[in-house]
HTML snippet that shows the backbone in 3Dmol.js (N, CA, C, O; Angstrom):
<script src="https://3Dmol.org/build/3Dmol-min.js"></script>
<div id="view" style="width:600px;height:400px;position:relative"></div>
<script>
const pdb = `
ATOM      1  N   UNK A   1      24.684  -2.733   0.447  1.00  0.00           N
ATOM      2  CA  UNK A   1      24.095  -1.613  -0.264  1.00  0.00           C
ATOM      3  C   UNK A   1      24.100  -0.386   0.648  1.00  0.00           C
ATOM      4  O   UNK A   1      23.806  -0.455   1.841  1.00  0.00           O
ATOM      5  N   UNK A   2      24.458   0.772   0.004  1.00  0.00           N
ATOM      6  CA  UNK A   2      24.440   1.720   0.601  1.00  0.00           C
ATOM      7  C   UNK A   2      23.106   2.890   1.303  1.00  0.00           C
ATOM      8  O   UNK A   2      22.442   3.390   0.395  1.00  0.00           O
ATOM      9  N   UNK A   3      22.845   3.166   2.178  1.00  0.00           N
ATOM     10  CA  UNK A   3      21.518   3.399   2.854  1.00  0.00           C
ATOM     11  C   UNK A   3      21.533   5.251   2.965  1.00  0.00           C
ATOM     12  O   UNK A   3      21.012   5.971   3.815  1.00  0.00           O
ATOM     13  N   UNK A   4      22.294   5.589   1.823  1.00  0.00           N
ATOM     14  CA  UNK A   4      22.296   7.000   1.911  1.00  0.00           C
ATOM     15  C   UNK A   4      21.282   7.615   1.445  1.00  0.00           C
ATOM     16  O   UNK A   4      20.295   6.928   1.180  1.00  0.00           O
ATOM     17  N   UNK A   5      21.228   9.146   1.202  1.00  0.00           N
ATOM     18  CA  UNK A   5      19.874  10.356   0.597  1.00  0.00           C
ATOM     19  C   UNK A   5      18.984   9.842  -0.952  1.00  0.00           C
ATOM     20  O   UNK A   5      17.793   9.853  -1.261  1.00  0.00           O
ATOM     21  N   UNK A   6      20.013   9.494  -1.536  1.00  0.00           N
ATOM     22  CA  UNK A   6      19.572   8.788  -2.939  1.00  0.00           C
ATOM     23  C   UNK A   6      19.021   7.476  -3.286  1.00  0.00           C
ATOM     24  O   UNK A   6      18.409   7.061  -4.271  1.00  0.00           O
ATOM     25  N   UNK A   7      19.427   6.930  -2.161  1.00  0.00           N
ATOM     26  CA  UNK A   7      18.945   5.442  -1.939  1.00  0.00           C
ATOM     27  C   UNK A   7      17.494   5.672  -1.185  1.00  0.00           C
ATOM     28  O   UNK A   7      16.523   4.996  -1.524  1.00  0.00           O
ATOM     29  N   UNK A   8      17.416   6.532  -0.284  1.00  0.00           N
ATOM     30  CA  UNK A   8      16.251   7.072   0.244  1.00  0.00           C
ATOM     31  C   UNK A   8      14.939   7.039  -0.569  1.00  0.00           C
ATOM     32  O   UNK A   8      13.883   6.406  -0.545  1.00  0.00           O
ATOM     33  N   UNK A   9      15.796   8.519  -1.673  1.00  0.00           N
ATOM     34  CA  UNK A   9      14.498   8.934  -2.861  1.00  0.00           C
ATOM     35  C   UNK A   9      14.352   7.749  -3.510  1.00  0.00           C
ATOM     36  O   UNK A   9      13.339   7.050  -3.527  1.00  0.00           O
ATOM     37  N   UNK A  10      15.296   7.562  -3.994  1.00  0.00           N
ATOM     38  CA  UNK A  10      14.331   6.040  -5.077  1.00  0.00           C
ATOM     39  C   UNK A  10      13.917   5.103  -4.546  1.00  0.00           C
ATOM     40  O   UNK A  10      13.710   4.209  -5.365  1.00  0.00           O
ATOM     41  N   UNK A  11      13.585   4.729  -3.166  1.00  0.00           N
ATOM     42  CA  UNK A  11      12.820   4.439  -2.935  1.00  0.00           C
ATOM     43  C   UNK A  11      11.524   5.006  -2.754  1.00  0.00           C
ATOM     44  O   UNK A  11      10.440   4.429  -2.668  1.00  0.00           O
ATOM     45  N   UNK A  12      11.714   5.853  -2.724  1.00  0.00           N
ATOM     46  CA  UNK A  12      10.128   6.809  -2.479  1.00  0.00           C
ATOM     47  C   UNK A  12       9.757   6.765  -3.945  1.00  0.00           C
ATOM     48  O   UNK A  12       8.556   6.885  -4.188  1.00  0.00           O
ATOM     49  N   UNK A  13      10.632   6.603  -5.016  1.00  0.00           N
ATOM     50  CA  UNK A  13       9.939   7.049  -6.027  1.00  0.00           C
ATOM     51  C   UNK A  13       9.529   5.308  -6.554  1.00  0.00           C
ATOM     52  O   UNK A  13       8.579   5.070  -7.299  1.00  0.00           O
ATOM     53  N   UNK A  14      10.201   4.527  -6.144  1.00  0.00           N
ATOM     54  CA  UNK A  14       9.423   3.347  -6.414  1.00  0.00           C
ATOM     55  C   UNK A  14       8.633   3.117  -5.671  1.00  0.00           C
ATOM     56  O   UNK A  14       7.905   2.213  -6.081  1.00  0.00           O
ATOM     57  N   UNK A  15       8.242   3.653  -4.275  1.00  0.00           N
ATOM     58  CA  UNK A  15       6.838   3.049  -4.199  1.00  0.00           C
ATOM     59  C   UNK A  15       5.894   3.951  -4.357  1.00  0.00           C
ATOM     60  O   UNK A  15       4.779   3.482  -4.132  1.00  0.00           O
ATOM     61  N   UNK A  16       5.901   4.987  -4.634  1.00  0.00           N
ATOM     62  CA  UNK A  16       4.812   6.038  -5.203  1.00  0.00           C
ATOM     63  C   UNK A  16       4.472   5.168  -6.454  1.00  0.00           C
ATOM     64  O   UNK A  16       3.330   4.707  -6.444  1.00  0.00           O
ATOM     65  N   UNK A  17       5.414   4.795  -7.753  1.00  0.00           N
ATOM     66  CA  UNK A  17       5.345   4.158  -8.836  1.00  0.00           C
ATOM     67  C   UNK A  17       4.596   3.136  -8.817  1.00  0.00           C
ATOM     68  O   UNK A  17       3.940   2.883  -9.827  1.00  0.00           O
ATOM     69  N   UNK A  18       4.500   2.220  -7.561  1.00  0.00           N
ATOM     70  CA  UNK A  18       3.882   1.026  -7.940  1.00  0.00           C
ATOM     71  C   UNK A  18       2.371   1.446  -7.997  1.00  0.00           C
ATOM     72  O   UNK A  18       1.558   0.918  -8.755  1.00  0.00           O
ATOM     73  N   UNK A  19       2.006   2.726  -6.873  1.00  0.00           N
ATOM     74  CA  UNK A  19       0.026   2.565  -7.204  1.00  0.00           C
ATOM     75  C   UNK A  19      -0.286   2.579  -5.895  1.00  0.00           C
ATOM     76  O   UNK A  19      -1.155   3.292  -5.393  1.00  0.00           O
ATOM     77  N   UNK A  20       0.512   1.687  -5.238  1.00  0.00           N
ATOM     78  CA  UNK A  20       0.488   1.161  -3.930  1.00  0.00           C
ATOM     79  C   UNK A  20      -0.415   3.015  -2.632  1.00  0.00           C
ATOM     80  O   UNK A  20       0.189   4.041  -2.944  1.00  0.00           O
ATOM     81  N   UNK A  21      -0.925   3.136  -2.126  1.00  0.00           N
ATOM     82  CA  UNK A  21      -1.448   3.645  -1.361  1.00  0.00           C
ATOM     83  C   UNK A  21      -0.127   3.604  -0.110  1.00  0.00           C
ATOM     84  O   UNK A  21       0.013   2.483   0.380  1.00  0.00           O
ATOM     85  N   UNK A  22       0.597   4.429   0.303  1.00  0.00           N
ATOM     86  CA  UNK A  22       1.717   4.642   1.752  1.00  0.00           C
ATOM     87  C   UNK A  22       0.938   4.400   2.824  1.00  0.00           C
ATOM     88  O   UNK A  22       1.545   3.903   3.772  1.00  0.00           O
ATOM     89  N   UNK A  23      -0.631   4.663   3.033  1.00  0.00           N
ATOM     90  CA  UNK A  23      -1.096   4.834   4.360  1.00  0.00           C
ATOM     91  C   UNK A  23      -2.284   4.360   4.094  1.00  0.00           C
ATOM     92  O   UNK A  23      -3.251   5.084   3.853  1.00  0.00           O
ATOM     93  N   UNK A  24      -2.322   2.800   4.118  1.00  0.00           N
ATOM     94  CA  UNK A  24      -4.037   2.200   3.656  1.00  0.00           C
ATOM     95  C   UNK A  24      -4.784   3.134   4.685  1.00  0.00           C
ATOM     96  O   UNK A  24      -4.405   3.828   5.629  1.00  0.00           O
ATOM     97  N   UNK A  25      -6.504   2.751   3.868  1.00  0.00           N
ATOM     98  CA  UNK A  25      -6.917   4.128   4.501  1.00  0.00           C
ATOM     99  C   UNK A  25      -8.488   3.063   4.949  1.00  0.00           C
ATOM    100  O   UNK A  25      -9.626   3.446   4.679  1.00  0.00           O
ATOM    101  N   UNK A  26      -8.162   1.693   5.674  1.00  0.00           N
ATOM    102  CA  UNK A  26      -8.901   0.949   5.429  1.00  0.00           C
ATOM    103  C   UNK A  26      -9.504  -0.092   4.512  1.00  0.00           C
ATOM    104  O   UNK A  26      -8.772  -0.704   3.735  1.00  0.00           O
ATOM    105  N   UNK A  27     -10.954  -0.349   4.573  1.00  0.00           N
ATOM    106  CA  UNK A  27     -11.292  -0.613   3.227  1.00  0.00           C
ATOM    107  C   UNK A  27     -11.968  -0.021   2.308  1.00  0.00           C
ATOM    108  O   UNK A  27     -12.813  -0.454   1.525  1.00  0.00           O
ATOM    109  N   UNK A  28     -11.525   1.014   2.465  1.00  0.00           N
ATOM    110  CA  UNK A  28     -11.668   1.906   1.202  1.00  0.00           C
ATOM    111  C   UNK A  28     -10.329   2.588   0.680  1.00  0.00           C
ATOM    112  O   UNK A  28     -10.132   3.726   0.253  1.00  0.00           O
ATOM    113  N   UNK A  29      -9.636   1.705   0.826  1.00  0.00           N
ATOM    114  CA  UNK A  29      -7.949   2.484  -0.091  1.00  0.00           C
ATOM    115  C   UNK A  29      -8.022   2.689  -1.426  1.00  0.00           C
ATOM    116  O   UNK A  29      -8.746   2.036  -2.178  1.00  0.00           O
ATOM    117  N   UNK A  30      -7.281   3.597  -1.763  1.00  0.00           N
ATOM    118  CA  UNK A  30      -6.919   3.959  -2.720  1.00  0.00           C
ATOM    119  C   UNK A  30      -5.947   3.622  -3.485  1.00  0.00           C
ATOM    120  O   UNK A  30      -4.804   4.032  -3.286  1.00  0.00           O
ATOM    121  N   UNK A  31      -6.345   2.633  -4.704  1.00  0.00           N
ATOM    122  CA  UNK A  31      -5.051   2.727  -5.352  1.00  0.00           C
ATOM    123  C   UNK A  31      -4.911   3.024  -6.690  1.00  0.00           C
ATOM    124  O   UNK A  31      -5.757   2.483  -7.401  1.00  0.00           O
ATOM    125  N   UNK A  32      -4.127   3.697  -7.234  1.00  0.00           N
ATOM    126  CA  UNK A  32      -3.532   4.143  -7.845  1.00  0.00           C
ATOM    127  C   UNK A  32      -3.191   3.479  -8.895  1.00  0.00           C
ATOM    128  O   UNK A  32      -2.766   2.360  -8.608  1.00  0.00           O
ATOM    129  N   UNK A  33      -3.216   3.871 -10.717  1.00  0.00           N
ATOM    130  CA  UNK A  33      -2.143   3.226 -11.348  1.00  0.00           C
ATOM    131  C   UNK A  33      -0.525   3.270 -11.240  1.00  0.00           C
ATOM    132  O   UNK A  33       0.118   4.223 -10.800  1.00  0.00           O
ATOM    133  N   UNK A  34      -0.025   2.116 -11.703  1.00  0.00           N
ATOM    134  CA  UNK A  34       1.098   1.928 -11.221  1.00  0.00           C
ATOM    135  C   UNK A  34       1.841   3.022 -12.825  1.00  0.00           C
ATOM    136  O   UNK A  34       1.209   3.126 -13.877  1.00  0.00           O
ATOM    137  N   UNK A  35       2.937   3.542 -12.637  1.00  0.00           N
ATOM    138  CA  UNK A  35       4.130   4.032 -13.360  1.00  0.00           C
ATOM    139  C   UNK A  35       4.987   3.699 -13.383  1.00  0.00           C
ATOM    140  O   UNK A  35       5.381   3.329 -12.277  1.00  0.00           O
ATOM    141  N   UNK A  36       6.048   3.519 -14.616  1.00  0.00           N
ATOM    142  CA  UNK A  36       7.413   3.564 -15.017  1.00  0.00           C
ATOM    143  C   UNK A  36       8.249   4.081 -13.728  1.00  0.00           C
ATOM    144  O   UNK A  36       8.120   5.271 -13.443  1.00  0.00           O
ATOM    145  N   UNK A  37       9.016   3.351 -13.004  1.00  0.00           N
ATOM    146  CA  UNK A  37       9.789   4.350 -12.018  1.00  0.00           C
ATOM    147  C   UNK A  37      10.905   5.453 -12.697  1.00  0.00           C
ATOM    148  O   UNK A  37      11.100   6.638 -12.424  1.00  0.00           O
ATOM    149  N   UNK A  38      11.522   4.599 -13.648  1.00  0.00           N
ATOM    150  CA  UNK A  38      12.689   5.011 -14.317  1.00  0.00           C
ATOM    151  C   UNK A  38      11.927   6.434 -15.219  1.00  0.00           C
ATOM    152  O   UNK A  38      12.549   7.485 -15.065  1.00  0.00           O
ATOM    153  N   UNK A  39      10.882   6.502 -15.960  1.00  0.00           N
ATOM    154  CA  UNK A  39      10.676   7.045 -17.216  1.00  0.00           C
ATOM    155  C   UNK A  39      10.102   8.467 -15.683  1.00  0.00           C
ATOM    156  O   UNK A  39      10.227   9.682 -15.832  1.00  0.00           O
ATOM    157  N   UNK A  40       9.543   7.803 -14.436  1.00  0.00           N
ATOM    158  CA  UNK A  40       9.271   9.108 -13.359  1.00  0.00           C
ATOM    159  C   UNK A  40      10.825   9.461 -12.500  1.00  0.00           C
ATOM    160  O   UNK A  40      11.037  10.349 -11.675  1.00  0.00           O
ATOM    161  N   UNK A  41      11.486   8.729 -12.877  1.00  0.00           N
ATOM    162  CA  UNK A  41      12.983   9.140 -11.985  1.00  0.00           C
ATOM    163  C   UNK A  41      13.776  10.330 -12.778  1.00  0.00           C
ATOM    164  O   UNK A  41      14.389  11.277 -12.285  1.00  0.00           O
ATOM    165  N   UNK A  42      13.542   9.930 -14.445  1.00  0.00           N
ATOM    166  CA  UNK A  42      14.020  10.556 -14.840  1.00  0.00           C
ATOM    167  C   UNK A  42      13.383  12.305 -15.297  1.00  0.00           C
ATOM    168  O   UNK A  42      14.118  13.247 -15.590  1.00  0.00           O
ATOM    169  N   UNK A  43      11.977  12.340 -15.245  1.00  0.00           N
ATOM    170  CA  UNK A  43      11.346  13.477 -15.233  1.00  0.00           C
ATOM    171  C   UNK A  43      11.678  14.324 -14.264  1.00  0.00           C
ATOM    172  O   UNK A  43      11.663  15.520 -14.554  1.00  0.00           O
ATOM    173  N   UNK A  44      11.985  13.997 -13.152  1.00  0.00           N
ATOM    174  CA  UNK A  44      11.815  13.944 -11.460  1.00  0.00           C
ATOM    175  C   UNK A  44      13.254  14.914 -11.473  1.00  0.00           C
ATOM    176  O   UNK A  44      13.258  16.066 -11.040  1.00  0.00           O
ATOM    177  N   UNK A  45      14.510  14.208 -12.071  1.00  0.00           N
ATOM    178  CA  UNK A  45      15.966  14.751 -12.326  1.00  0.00           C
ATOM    179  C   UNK A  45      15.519  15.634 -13.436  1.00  0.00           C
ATOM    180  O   UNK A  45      15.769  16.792 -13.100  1.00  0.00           O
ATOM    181  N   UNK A  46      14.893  15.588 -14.773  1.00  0.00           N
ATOM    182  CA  UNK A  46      14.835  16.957 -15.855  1.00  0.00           C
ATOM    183  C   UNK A  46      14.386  18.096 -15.113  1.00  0.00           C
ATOM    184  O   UNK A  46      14.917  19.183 -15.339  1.00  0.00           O
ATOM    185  N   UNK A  47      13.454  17.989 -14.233  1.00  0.00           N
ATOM    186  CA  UNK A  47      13.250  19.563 -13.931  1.00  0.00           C
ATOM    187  C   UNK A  47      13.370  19.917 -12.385  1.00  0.00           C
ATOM    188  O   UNK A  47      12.678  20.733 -11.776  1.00  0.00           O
ATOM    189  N   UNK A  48      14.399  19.125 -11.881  1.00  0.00           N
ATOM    190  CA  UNK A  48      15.286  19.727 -10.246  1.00  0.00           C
ATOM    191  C   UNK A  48      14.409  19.110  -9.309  1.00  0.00           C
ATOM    192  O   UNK A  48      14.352  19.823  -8.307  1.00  0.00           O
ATOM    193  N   UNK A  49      13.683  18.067  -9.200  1.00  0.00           N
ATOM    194  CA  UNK A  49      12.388  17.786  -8.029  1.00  0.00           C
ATOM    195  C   UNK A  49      13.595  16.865  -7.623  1.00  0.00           C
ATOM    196  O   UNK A  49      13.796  16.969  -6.413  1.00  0.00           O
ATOM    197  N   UNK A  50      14.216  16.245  -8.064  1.00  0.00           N
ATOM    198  CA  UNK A  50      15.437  14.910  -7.581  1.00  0.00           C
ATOM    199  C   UNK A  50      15.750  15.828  -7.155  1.00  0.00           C
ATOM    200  O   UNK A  50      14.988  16.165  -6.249  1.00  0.00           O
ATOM    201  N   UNK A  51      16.628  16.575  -7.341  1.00  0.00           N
ATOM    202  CA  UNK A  51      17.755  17.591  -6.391  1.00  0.00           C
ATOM    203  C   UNK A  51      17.385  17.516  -5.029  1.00  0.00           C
ATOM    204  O   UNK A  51      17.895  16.922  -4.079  1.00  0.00           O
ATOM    205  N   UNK A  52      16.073  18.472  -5.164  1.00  0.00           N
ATOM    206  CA  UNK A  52      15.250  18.987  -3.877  1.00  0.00           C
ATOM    207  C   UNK A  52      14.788  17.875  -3.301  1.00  0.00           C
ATOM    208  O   UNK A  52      14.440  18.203  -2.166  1.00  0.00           O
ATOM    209  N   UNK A  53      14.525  16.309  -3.536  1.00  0.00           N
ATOM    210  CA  UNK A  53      14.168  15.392  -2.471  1.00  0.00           C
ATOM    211  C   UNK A  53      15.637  15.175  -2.336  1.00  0.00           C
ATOM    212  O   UNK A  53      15.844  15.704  -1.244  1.00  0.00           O
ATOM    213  N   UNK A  54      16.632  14.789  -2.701  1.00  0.00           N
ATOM    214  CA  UNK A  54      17.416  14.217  -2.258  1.00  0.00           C
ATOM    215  C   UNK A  54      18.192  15.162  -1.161  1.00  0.00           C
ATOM    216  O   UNK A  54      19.041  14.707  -0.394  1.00  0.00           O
ATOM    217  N   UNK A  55      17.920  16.091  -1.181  1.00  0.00           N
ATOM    218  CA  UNK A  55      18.953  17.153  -0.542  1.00  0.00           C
ATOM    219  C   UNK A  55      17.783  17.098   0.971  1.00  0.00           C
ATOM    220  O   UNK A  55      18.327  16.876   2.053  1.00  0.00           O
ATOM    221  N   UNK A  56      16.696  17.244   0.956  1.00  0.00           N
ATOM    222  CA  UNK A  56      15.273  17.133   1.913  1.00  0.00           C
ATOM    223  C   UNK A  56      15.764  15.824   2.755  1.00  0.00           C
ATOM    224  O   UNK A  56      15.735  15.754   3.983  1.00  0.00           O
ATOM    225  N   UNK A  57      16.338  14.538   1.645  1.00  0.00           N
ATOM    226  CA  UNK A  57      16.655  13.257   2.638  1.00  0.00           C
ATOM    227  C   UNK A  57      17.354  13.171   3.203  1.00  0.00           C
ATOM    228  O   UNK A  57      17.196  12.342   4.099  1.00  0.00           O
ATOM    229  N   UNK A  58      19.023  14.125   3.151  1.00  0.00           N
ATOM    230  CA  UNK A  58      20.335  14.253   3.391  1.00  0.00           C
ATOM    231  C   UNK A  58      20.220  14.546   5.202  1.00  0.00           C
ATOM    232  O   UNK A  58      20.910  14.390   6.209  1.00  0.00           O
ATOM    233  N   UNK A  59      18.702  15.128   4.757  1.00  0.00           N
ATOM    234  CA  UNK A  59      18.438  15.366   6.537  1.00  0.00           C
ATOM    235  C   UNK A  59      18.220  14.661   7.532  1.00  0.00           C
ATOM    236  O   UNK A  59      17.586  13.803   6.918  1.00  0.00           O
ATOM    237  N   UNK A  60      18.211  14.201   8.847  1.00  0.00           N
ATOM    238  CA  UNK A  60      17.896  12.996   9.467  1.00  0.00           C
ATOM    239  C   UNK A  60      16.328  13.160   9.499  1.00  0.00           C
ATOM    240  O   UNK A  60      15.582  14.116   9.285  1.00  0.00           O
ATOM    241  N   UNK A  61      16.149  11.974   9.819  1.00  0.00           N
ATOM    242  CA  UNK A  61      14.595  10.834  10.454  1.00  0.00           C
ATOM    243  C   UNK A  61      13.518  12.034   9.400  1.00  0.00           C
ATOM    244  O   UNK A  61      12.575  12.719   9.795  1.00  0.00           O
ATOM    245  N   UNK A  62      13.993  11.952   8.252  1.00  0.00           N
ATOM    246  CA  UNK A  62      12.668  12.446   7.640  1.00  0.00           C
ATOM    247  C   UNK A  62      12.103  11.496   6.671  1.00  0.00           C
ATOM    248  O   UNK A  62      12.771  10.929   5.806  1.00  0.00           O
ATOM    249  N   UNK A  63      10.973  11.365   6.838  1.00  0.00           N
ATOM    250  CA  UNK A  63       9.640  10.464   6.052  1.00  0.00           C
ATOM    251  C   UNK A  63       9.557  10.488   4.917  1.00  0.00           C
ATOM    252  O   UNK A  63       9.573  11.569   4.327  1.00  0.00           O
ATOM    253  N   UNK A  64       9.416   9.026   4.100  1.00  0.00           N
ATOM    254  CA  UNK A  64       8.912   9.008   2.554  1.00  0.00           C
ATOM    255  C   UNK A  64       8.418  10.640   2.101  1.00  0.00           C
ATOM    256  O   UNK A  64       8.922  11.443   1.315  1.00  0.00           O
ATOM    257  N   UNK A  65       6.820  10.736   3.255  1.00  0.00           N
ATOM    258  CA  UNK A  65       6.031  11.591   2.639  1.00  0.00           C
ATOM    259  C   UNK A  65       7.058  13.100   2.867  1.00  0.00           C
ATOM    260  O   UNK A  65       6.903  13.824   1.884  1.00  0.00           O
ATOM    261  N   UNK A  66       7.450  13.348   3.282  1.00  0.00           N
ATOM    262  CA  UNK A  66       8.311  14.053   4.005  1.00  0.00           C
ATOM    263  C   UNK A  66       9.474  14.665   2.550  1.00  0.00           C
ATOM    264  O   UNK A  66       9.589  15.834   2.180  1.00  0.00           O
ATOM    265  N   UNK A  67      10.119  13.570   2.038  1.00  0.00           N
ATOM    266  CA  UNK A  67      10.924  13.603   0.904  1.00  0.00           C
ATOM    267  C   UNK A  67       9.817  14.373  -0.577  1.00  0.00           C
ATOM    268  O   UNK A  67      10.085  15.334  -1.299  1.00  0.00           O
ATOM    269  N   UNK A  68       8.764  13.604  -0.573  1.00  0.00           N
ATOM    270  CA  UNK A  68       7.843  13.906  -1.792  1.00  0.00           C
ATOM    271  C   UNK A  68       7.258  15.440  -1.461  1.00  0.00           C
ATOM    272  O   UNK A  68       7.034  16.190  -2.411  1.00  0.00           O
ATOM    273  N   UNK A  69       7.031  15.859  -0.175  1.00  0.00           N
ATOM    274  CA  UNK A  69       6.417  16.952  -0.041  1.00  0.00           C
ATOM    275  C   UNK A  69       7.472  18.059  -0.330  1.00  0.00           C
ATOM    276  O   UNK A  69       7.146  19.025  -1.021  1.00  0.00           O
ATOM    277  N   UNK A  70       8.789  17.941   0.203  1.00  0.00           N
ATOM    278  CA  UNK A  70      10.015  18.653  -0.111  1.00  0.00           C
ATOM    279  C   UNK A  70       9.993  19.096  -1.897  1.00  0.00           C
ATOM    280  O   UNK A  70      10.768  19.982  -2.257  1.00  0.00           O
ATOM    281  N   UNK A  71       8.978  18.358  -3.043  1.00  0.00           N
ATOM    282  CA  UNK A  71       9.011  18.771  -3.855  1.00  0.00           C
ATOM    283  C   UNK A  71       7.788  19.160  -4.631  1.00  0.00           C
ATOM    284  O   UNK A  71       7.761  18.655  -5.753  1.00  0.00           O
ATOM    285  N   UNK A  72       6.924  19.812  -4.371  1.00  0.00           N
ATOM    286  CA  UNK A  72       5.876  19.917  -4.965  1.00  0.00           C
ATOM    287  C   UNK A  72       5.871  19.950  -6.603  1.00  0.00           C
ATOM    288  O   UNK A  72       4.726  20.144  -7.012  1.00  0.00           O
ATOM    289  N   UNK A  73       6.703  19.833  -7.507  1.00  0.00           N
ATOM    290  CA  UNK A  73       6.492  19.792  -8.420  1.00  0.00           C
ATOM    291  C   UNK A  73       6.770  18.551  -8.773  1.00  0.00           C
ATOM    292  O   UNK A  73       6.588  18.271  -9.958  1.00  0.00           O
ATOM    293  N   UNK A  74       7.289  17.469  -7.832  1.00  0.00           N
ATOM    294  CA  UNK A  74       7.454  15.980  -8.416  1.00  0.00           C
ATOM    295  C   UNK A  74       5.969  15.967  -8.044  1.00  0.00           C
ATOM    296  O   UNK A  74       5.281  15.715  -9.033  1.00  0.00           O
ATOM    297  N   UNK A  75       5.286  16.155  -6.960  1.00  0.00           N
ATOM    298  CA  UNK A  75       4.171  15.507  -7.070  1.00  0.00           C
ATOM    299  C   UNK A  75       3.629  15.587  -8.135  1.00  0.00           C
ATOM    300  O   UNK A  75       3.540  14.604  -8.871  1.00  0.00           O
ATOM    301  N   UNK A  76       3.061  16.981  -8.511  1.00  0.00           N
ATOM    302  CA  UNK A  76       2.977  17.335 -10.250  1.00  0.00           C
ATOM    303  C   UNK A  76       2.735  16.542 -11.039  1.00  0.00           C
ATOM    304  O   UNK A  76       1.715  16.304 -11.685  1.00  0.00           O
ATOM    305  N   UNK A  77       4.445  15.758 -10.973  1.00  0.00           N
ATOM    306  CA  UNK A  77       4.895  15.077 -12.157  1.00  0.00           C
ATOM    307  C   UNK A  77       4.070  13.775 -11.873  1.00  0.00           C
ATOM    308  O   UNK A  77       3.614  13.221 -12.873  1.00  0.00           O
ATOM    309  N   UNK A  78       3.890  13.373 -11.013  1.00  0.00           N
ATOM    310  CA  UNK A  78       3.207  11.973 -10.802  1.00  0.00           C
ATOM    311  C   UNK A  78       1.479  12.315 -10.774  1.00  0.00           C
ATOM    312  O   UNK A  78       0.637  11.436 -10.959  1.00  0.00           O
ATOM    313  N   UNK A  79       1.355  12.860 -10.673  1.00  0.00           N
ATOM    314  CA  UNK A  79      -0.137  13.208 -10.883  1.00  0.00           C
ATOM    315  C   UNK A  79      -0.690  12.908 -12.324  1.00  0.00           C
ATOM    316  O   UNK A  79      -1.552  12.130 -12.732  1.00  0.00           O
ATOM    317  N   UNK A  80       0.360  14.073 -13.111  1.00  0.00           N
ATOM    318  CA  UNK A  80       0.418  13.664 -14.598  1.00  0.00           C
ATOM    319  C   UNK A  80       0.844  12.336 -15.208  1.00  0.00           C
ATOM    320  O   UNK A  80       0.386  11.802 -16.219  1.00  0.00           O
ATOM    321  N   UNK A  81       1.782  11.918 -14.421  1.00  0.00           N
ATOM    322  CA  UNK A  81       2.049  10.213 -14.937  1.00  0.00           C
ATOM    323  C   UNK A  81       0.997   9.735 -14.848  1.00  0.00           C
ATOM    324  O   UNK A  81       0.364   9.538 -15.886  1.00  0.00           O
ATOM    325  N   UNK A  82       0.380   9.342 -13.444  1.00  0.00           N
ATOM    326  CA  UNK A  82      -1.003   8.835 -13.390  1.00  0.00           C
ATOM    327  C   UNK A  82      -2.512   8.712 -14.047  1.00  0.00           C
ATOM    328  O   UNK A  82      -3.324   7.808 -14.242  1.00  0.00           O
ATOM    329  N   UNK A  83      -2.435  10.036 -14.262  1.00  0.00           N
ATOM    330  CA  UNK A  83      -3.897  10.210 -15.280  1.00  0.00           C
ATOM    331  C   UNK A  83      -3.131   9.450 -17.418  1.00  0.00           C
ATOM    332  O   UNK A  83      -3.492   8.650 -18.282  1.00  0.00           O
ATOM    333  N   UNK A  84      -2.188  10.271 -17.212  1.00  0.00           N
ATOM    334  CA  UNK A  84      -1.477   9.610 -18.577  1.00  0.00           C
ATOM    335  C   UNK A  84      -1.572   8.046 -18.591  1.00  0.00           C
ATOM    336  O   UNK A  84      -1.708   7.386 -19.622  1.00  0.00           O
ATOM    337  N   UNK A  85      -1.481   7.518 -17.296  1.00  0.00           N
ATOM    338  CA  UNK A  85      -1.992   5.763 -17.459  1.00  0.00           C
ATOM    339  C   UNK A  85      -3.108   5.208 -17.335  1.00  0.00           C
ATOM    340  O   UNK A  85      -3.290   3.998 -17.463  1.00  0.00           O
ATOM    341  N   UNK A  86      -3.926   6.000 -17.087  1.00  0.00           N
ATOM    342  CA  UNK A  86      -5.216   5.466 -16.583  1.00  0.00           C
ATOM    343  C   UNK A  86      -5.790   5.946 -18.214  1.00  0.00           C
ATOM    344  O   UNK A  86      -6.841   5.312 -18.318  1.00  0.00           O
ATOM    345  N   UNK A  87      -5.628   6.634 -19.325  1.00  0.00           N
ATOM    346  CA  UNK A  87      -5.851   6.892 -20.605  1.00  0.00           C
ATOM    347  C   UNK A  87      -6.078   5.511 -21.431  1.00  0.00           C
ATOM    348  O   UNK A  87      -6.299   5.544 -22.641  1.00  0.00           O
TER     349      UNK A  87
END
`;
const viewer = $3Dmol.createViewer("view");
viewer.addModel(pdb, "pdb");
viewer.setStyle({}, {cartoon: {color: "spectrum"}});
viewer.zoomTo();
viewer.render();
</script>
């Protein structure tokens, strides 16, 4: 399997998706409902936030959080996924 920029993001966007907390924060973590990766991959590509992480990953030794911050409007988008599941 190939370990390039795109292979990068979707991983970031599957584990944002699962709920999962990146940086337990003890025992008091946070977690999250889990999301659709695909139904957030594809929001992520409708309004250019894919572009901008993947092009952010193309760069060396940069971080999950690193990729997601490169797009402030995917976060956005997962914010809104999130509360939309917890409904």
């Amino acid at each position: 399997m190939a370990d390039g920029p795109l292979e990068h993001v979707l991983a970031a966007i599957r584990l944002k998706a699962t709920g999962m907390a990146t940086m337990p924060t003890g025992e008091h973590s946070v977690i999250y409902p889990a999301v659709d990766y695909k139904i957030l991959g594809r929001r992520l590509k409708d309004n250019g936030a894919l572009a901008k992480m993947v092009k952010c990953a193309s760069k060396n030794n940069v971080s999950l959080i690193q990729i997601w911050q490169s797009a402030p409007e995917a976060i956005a988008v997962l914010q809104e996924m999130r509360k939309e599941a917890t409904k």
